[in-house]
Z-matrix of the N, CA and C atoms (Angstrom, degrees):
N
C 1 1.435
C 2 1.515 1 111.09
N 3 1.412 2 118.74 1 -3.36
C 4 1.581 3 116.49 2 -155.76
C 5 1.581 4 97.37 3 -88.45
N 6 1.654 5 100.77 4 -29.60
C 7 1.336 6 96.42 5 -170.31
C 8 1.607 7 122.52 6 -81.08
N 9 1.321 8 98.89 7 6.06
C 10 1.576 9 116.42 8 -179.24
C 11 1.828 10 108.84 9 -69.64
N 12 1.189 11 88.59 10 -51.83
C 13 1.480 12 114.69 11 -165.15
C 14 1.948 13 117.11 12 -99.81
N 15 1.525 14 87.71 13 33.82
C 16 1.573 15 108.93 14 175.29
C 17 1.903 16 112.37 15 49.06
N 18 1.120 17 99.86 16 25.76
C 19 1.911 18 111.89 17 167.66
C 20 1.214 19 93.26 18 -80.69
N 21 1.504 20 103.71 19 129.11
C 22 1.580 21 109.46 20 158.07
C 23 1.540 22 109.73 21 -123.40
N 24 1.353 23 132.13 22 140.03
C 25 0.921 24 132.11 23 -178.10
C 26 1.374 25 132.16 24 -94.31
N 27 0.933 26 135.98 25 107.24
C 28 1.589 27 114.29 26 -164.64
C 29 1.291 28 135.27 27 -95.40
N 30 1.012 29 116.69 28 131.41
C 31 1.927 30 117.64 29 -155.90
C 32 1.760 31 85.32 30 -69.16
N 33 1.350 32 114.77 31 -61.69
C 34 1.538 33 93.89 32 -158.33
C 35 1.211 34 109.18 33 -50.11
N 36 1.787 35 111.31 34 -167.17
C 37 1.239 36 113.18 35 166.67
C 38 1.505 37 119.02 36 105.43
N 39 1.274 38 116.17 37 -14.14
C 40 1.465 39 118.39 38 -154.17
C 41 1.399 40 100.60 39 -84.11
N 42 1.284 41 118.81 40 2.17
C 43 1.850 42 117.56 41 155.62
C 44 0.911 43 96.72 42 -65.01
N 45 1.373 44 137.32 43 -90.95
C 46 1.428 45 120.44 44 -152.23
C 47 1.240 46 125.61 45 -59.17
N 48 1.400 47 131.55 46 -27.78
C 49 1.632 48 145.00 47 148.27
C 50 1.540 49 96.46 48 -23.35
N 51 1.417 50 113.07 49 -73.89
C 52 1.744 51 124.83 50 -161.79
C 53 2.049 52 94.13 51 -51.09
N 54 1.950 53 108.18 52 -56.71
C 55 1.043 54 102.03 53 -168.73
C 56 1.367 55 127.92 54 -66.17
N 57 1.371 56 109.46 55 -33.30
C 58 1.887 57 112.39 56 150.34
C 59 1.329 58 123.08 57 -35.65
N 60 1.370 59 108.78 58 -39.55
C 61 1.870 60 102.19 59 -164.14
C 62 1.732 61 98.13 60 -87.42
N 63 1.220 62 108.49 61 -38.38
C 64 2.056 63 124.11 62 153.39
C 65 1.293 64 102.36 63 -19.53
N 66 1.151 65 109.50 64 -95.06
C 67 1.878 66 133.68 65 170.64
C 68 1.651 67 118.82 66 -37.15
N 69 1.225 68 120.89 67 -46.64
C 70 1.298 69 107.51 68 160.38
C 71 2.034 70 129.54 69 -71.52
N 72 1.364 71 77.60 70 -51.49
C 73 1.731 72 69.61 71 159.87
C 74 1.544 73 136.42 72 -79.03
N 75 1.195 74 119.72 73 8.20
C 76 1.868 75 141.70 74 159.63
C 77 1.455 76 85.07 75 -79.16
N 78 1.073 77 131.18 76 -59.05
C 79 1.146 78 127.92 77 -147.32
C 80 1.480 79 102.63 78 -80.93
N 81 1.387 80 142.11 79 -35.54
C 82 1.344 81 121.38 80 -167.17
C 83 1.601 82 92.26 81 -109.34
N 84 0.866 83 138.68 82 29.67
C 85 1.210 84 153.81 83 162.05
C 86 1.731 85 111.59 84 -85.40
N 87 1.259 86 103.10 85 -69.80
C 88 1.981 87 120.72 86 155.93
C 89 1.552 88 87.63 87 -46.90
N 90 1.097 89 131.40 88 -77.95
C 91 1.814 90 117.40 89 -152.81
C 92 1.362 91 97.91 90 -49.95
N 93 1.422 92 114.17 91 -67.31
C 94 1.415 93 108.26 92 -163.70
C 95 1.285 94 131.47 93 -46.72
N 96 1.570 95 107.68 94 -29.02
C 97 1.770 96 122.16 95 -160.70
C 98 1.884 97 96.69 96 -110.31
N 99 1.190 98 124.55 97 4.91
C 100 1.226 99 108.05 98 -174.69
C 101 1.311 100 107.50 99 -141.41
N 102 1.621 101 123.91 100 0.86
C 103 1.654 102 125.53 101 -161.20
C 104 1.696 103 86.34 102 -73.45
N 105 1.098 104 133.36 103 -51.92
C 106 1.374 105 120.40 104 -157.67
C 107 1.791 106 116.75 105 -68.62
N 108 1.427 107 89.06 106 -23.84
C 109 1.780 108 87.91 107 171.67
C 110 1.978 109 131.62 108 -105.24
N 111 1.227 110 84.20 109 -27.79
C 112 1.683 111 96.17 110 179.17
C 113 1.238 112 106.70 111 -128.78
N 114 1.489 113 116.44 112 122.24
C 115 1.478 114 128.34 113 161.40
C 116 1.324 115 111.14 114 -66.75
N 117 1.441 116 145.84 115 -16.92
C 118 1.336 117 151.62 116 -175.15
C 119 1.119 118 101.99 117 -83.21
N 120 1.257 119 121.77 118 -39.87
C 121 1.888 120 128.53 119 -168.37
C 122 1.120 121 102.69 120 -77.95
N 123 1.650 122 132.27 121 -58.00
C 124 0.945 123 119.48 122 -179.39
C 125 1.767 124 121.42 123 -68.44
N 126 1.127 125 118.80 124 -21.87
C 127 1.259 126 105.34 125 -174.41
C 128 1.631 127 83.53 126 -93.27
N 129 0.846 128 154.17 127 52.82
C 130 1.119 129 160.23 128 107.45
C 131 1.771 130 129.84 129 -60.44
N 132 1.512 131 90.43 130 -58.85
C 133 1.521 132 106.96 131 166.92
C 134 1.806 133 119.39 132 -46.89
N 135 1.337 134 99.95 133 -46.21
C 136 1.548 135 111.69 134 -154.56
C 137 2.061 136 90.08 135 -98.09
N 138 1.208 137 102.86 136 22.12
C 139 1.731 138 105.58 137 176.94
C 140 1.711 139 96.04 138 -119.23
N 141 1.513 140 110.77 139 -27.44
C 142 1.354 141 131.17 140 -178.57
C 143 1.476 142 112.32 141 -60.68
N 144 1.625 143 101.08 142 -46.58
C 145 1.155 144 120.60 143 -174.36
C 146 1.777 145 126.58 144 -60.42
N 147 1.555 146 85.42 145 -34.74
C 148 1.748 147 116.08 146 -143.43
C 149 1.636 148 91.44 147 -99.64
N 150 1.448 149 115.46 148 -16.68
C 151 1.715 150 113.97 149 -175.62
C 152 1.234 151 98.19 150 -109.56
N 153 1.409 152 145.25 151 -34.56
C 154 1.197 153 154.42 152 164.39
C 155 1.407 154 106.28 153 -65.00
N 156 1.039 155 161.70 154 -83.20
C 157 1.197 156 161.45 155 131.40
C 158 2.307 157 98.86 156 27.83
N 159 1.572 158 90.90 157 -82.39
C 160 1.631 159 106.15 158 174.21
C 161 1.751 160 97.44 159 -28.33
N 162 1.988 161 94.22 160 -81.48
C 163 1.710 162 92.38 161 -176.20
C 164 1.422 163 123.94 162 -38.87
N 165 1.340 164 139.37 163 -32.33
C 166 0.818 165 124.47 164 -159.73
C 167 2.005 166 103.48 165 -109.49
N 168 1.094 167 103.81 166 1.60
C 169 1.814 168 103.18 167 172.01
C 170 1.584 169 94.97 168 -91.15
N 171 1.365 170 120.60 169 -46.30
C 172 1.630 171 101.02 170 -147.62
C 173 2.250 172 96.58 171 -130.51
N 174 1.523 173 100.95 172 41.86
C 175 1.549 174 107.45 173 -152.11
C 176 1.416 175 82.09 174 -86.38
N 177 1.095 176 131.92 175 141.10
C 178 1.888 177 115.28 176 147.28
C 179 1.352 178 126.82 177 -137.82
């Protein structure tokens, strides 16, 4: 249907796809294992999340 509605998909890219899903899971890994002791780590984690996440919606 994507191609109806002028979506094109792009085959390349799948580094940064791979490195998004990298980066999000570093990242909730830091949230999970560090929110109760370091405020730096976790807002670390959830920056981990938030660029990995990005890379991997709109990476190509």
């Amino acid at each position: 249907m994507g191609r109806f509605c002028g979506y094109k998909q792009s085959r390349g890219g799948s580094g940064t796809r791979v490195a998004g899903i990298v980066l999000m899971i570093v990242g909730l890994l830091l949230f999970l294992i560090f929110v109760p002791k370091w405020v730096w780590t976790s807002a670390l984690g959830i920056i981990c999340i938030s660029v990995g996440f990005l890379l991997w919606r709109f990476g190509e």
